[in-house]
C-alpha positions as CSV (number, residue, x, y, z in Angstrom):
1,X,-20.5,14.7,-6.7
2,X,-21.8,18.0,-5.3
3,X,-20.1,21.2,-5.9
4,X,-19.6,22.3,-2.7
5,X,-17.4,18.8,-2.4
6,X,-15.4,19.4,-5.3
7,X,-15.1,23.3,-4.1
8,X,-13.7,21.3,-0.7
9,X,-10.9,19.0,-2.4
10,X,-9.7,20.8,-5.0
11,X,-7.5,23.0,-2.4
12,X,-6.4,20.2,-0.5
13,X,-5.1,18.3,-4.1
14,X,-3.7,21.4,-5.0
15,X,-1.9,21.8,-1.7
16,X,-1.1,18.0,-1.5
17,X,0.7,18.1,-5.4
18,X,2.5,21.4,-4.5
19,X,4.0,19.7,-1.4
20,X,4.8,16.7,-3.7
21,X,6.2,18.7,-6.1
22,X,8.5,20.4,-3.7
23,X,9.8,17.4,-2.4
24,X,10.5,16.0,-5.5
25,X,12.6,19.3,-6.3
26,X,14.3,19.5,-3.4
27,X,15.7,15.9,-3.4
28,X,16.8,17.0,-7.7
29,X,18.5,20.1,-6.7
30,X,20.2,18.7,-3.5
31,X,21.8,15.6,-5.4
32,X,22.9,17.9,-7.8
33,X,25.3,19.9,-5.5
């Protein structure tokens, strides 16, 4: 795979698994109240 591709996705992954990781906090901390 070319750089320039991998220079591409790696921000969108990175965006994508901090959004999923958010999510996944948010519903941890909201069943705990």
């Amino acid at each position: 795979m070319p750089t320039d591709t991998i220079l591409a996705i790696v921000p969108v992954i990175l965006l994508f698994a901090f959004f999923a990781a958010t999510m996944v906090w948010a519903d941890i901390y909201s069943r705990k109240q």
